[in-house]
C-alpha positions in Angstrom: -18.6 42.7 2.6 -16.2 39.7 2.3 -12.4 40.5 3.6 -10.1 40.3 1.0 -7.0 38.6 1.9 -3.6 39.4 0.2 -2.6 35.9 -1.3 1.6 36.4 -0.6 2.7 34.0 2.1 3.9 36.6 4.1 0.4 37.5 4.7 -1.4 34.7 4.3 -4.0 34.2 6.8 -2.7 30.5 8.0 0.9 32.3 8.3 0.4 32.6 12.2 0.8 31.7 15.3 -1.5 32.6 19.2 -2.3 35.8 16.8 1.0 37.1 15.1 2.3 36.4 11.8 4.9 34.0 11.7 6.4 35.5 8.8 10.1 36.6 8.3 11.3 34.2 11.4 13.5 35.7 13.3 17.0 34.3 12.2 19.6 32.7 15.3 23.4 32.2 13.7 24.4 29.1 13.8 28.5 29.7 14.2 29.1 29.4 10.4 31.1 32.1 8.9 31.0 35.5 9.8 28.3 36.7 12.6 26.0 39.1 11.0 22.6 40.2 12.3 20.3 38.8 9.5 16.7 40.2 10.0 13.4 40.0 7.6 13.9 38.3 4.0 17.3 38.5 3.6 19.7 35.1 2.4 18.9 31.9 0.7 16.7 29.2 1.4 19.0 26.2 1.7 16.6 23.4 3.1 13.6 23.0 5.9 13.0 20.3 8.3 8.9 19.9 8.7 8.2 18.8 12.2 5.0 16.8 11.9 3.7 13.9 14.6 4.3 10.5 14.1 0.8 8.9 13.7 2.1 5.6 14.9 3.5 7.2 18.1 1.0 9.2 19.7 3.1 9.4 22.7 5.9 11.3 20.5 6.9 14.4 22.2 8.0 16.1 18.9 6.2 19.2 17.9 3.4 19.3 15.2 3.0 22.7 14.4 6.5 24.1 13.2 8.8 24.0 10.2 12.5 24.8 10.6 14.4 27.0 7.6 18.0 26.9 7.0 19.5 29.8 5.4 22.6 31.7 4.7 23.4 35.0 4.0 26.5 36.9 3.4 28.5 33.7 3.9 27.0 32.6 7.3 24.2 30.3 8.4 20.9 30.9 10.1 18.2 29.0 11.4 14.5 30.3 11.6 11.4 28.4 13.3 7.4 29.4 11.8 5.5 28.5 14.1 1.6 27.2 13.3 -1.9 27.6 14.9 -2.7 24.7 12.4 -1.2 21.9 11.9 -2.9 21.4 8.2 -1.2 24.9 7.4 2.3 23.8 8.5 2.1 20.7 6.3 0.6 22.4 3.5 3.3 25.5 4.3 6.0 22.6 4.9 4.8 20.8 1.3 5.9 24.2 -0.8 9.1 25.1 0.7 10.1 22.0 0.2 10.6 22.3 -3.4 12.1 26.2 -3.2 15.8 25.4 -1.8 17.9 28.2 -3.9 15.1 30.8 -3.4 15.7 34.1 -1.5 13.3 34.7 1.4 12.0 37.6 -0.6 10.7 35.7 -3.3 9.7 33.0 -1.0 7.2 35.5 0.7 6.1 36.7 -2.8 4.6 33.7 -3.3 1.0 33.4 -4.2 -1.2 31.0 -2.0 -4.6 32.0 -3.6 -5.2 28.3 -3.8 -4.6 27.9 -0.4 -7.1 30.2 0.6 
């Protein structure tokens, strides 16, 4: 019997990383506005920064396999890191978010990736 996987993001089968789901990052305030404990889908998506390799640097140090979210809630700012056991996934992953500054987190993990399956 074939598994069925459940198409959100947040459980997406690609959404991991050495075995645990990357999905909610865990949030670190970055020193703007108030400091609140943001945890799970909670704030705005402002922007991401993909983190790919240079193919015409081989020798670049910079990670492959993460994309970083910027988000605030309640007034402040937080960063987030996912984390990727495939690089393909965190391009793909990287590709989407791209387009959904404005979005809360929780409809960001609502998102259907049946086509990514």
């Amino acid at each position: 019997m074939p598994s069925q996987a459940t198409p959100e993001l947040r459980r997406h089968p690609q959404m991991r990383y050495r075995g645990q789901r990357n999905w909610p990052p865990a949030w670190l305030w970055m020193g703007e506005g108030e400091r609140d404990f943001a945890r799970g889908e909670v704030g705005v998506l402002t922007r991401i920064d993909v983190s790919i390799q240079d193919p015409n640097n081989p020798f670049n140090p910079k990670p492959y396999n993460r994309i970083y979210l910027f988000m605030e809630h309640r007034g402040s700012g937080y960063i987030g890191c996912l984390l990727f056991d495939d690089p393909a996934a965190c391009r793909q992953v990287g590709k989407i978010l791209s387009d959904l500054g404005g979005w809360t987190l929780k409809e960001i993990g609502d998102l259907d990736l049946t086509h990514l399956l």
